[in-house]
C-alpha positions in Angstrom: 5.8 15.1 -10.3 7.1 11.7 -9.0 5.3 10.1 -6.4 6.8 9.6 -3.2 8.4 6.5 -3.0 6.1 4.5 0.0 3.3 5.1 -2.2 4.7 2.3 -4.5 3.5 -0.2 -1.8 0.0 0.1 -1.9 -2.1 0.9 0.3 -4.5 -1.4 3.0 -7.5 -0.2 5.2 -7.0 -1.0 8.7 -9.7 -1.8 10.5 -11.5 -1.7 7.0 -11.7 1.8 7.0 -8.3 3.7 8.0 -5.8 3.7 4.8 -2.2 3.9 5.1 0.6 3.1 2.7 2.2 -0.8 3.3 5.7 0.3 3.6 5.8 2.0 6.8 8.6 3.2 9.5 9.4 1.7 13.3 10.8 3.8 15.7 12.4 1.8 17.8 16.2 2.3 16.8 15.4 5.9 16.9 16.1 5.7 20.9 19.4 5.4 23.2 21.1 1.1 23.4 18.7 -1.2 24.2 15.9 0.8 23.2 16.4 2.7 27.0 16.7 6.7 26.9 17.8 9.6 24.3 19.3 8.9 21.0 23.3 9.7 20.6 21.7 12.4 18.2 18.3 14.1 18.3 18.5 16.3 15.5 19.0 13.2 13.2 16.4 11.2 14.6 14.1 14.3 13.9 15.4 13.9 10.5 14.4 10.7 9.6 11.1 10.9 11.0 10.7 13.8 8.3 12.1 12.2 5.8 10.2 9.3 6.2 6.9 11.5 5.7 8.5 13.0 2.7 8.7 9.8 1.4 5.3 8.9 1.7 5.0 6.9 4.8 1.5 7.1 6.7 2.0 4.1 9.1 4.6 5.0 12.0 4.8 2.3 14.5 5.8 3.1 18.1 5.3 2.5 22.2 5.1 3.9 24.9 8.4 1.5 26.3 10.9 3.2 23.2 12.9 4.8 25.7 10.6 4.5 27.3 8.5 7.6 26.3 11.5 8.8 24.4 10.0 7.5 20.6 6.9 8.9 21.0 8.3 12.3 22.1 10.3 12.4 19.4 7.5 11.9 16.7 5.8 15.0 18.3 8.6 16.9 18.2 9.4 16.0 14.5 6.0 15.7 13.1 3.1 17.8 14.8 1.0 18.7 13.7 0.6 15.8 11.9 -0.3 15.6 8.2 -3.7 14.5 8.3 -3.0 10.7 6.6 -0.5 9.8 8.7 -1.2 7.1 11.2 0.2 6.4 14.6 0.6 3.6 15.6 1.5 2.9 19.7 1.6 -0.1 22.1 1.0 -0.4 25.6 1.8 -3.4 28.1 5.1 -3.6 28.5 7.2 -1.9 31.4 10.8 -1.2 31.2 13.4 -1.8 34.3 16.7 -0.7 32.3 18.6 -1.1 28.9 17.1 -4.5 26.9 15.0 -5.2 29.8 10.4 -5.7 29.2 8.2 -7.4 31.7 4.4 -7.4 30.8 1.4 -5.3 32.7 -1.9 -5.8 31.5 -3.7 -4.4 34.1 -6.8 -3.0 32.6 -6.0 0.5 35.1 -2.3 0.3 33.6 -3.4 0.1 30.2 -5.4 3.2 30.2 -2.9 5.2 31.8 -0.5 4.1 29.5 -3.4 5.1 26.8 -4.0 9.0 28.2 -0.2 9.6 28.9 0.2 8.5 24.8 -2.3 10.6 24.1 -0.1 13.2 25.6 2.6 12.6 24.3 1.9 12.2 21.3 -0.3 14.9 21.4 -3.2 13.4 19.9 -7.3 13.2 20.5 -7.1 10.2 19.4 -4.5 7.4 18.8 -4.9 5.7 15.5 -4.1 2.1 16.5 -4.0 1.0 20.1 -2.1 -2.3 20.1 -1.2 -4.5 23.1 2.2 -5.1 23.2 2.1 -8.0 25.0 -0.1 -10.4 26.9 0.2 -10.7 30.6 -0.3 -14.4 31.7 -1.0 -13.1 35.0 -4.5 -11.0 33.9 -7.2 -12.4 31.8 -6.8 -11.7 28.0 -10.5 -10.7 28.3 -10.0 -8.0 30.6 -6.7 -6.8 28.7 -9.0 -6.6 25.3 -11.7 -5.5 27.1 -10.1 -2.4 28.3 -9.0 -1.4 24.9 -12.4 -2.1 23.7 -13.6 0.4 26.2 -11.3 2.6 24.8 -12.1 2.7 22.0 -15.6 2.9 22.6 -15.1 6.3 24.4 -13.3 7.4 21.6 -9.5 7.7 22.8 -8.8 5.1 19.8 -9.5 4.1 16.6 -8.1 0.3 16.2 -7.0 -2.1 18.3 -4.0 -4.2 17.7 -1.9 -7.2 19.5 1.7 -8.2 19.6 3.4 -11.5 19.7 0.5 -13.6 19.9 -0.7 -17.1 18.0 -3.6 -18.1 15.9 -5.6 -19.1 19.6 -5.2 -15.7 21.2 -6.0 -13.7 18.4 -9.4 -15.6 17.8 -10.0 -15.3 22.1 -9.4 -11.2 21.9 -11.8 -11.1 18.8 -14.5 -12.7 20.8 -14.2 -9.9 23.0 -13.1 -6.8 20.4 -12.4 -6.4 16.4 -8.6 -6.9 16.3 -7.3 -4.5 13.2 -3.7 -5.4 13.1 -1.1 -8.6 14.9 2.3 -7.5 14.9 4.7 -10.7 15.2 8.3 -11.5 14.8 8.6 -12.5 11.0 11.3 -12.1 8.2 13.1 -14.1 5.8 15.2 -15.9 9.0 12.2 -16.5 11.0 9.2 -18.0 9.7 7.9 -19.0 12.8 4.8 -16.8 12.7 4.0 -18.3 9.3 0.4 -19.8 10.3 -1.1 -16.3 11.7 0.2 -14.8 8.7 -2.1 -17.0 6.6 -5.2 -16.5 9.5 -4.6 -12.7 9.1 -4.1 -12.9 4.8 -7.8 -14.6 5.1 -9.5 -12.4 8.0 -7.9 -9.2 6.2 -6.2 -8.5 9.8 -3.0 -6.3 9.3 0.0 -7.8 9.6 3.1 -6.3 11.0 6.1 -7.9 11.0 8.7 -6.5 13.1 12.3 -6.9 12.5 11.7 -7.4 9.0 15.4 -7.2 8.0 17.0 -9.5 10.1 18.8 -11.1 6.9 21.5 -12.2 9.3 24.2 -14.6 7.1 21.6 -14.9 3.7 22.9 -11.8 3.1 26.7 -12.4 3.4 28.9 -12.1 0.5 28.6 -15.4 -2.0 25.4 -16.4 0.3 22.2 -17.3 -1.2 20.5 -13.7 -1.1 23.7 -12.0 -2.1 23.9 -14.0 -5.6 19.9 -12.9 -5.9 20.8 -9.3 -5.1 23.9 -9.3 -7.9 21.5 -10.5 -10.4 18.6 -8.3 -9.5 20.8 -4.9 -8.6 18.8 -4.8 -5.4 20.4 -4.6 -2.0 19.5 -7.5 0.2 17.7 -5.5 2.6 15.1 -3.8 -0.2 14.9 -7.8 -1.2 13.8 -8.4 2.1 11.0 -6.1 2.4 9.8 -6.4 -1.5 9.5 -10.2 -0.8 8.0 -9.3 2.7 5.2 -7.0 0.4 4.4 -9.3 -2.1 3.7 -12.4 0.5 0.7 -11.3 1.4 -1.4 -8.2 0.6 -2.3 -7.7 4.7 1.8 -7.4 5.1 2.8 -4.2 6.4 6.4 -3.7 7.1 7.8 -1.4 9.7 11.7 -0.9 8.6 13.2 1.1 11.7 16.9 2.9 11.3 18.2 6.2 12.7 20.0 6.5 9.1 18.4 9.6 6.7 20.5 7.2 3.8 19.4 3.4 5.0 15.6 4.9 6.0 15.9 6.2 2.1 17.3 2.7 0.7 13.9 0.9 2.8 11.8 2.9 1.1 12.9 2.5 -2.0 12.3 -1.2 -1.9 8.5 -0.2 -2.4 9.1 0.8 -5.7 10.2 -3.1 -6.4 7.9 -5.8 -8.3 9.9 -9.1 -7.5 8.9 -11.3 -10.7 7.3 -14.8 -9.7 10.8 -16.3 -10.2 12.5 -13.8 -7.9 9.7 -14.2 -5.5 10.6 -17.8 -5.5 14.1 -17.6 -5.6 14.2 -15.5 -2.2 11.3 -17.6 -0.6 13.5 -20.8 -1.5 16.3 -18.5 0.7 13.7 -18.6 3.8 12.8 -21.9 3.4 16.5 -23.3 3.4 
């Protein structure tokens, strides 16, 4: 029997200790425009999230702001009771005031809500990885972590994560709490977050970049990643997250779509070994 496709990714521990499969699924598109109420189509966002198991993914990333609550309803609807090696993964920290619209809370007594009405629902005991979505300048990082720390210490988590954060922040929030995962902005158009990537690679922190296909005009037709995909026989996108997979071995992509056929082309991208010259090849595309 042939092994789900995700498999083909590999597998990390987060935290050290919780294994999922690299190639993973966001749930973000899975919502109304501008990530604000239902989906067009229910049904077929309950179909991808099955699909997406079928295929072997363990990791699904969500928040409690897709929609907002409207992602992780979805995955309970579509998924409970979960197999037991899939992983959740949610976010607290940012509020929603309409379509395309996030201001940050970190209020410690925020965050927990936000934690118990996850746990809802989700309908979980406990959430897998807890990850701050983003850092409020107007309460102490210490207090934000700490809160998650507590958490987790009563048992409503497993990991902690952050999002959107630098090299500085994510060594202050370890002084206060072991940081599992950083999820940043990071693809072959933006780079930016290239320095924590290398922190996490050498800490073994998980790293999750989101928007990972944002291949933007590399990918148009005679552009540089379009002559790489002719040669290779690989769409740009499933270029995009095999180079994303073989950058670094903490790299765990999130793909989101409300497509059952592009959700099946992602995945599929697991199952491919860029050689060291295709490797450089796209990486040259990055660079330039």
């Amino acid at each position: 029997m042939t092994a789900p496709a995700a498999t083909h990714s590999g597998t990390f521990l987060i935290g050290g200790e919780l294994p999922v499969n690299r190639l993973g699924f966001g749930s973000m598109q899975l919502t109304g425009k501008g990530v604000w109420g239902e989906p067009e189509d229910p049904d077929a966002a309950v179909a991808v999230l099955r699909r997406a198991v079928e295929l072997g993914v363990t990791l699904i990333d969500t928040a409690d702001s897709y929609g907002p609550v409207v992602a992780e309803s979805l995955i309970r609807q579509a998924l409970h009771p979960y197999p037991d090696d899939l992983v959740i993964a949610t976010k607290a920290g940012l509020t929603r005031q309409g379509p395309g619209k996030w201001t940050p809370v970190g209020r410690p007594a925020y965050l927990r809500q936000q934690c118990e009405m996850s746990l809802r629902h989700l309908g979980l005991e406990r959430i897998g990885l807890f990850q701050l979505h983003r850092i409020d300048s107007e309460v102490p990082l210490e207090d934000q972590v700490g809160e998650l720390k507590a958490l987790q210490e009563e048992g409503k988590i497993a990991h902690i994560g952050l999002s959107e954060v630098s090299v500085q922040q994510l060594e202050a929030a370890r002084r206060v709490a072991e940081i599992a995962t950083v999820q940043n902005l990071y693809n072959l158009t933006n780079t930016s977050a290239e320095a924590l990537l290398d922190h996490c690679s050498e800490a073994g922190i998980g790293f999750i970049p989101w928007f990972p296909l944002a291949t933007g005009k590399l990918s148009a037709p005679g552009g540089p990643l379009d002559d790489i995909s002719e040669r290779t026989g690989h769409s740009p996108s499933q270029l995009a997250l095999a180079w994303l997979l073989k950058r670094s071995p903490v790299m765990l992509p999130i793909p989101g779509t409300s497509s059952v056929a592009h959700l099946e082309e992602n995945i599929a991208a697991a199952e491919i070994v860029l050689s060291d010259d295709d490797f450089a090849a796209v990486s040259a595309v990055a660079e330039g």
